[in-house]
Residue, then its C-alpha position, 0 to 999 in steps of 0.5 A: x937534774x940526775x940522769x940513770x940508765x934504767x928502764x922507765x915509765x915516762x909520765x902521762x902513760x898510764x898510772x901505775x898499777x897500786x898492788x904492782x909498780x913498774x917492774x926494771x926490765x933492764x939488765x943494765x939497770x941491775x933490778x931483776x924482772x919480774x913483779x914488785x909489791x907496792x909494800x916494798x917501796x920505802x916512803x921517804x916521807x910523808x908529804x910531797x917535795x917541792x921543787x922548782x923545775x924548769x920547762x922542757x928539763x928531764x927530771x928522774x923520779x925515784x919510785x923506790x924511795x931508796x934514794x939518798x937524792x930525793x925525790x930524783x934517783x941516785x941509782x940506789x934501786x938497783x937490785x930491787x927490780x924498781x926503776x926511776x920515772x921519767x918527767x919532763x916539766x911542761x912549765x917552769x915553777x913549782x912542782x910537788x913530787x910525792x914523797x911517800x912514793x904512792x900515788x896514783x899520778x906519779x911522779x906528782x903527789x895526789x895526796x895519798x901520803x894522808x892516809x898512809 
């Protein structure tokens, strides 16, 4: 579990917009505000990142793809007006976080890295 100080969209709002993503409106965060092609995310790999998670657990997501813990943030966002996604798993098990950093049900993977 990995813990940041950043502006974040908490899963089960609505999904993040494909041509601009959540933009980091924090200035302890160290990204600028203001809007983020989609484009700019790097795809740290090309399918989903199995993980085990456990019910009630904070899990940061990283939306970047600039992380080297991933799929969780380690910070490295900063200066790229991306933040970290928070999710809170609602039961203990396996989860597939996406990996190539599209999707339209974030964190999990939709399956969007196919046609990347």
């Amino acid at each position: 579990m990995h813990r940041t100080r950043c502006a974040v969209q908490e899963v089960g709002g609505p999904p993040l917009p494909r041509a601009r993503p959540v933009a980091n409106r924090n200035p302890a965060g160290g990204g600028p505000a203001g809007e983020v092609a989609m484009s700019d995310r790097v795809i740290a790999q090309k399918a989903p990142f199995k993980v085990d998670v456990v019910a009630g657990e904070t899990y940061w997501w990283c939306v970047c793809g600039r992380s080297a813990k991933q799929p969780f943030c380690d910070g490295s966002h900063k200066g790229t007006g991306f933040a970290p996604m928070k999710h809170v798993a609602q039961t203990s098990g396996p989860a597939f976080f996406c990996g190539c950093k599209h999707t339209q049900r974030p964190p999990l993977c939709d399956g969007t890295h196919q046609s990347l």
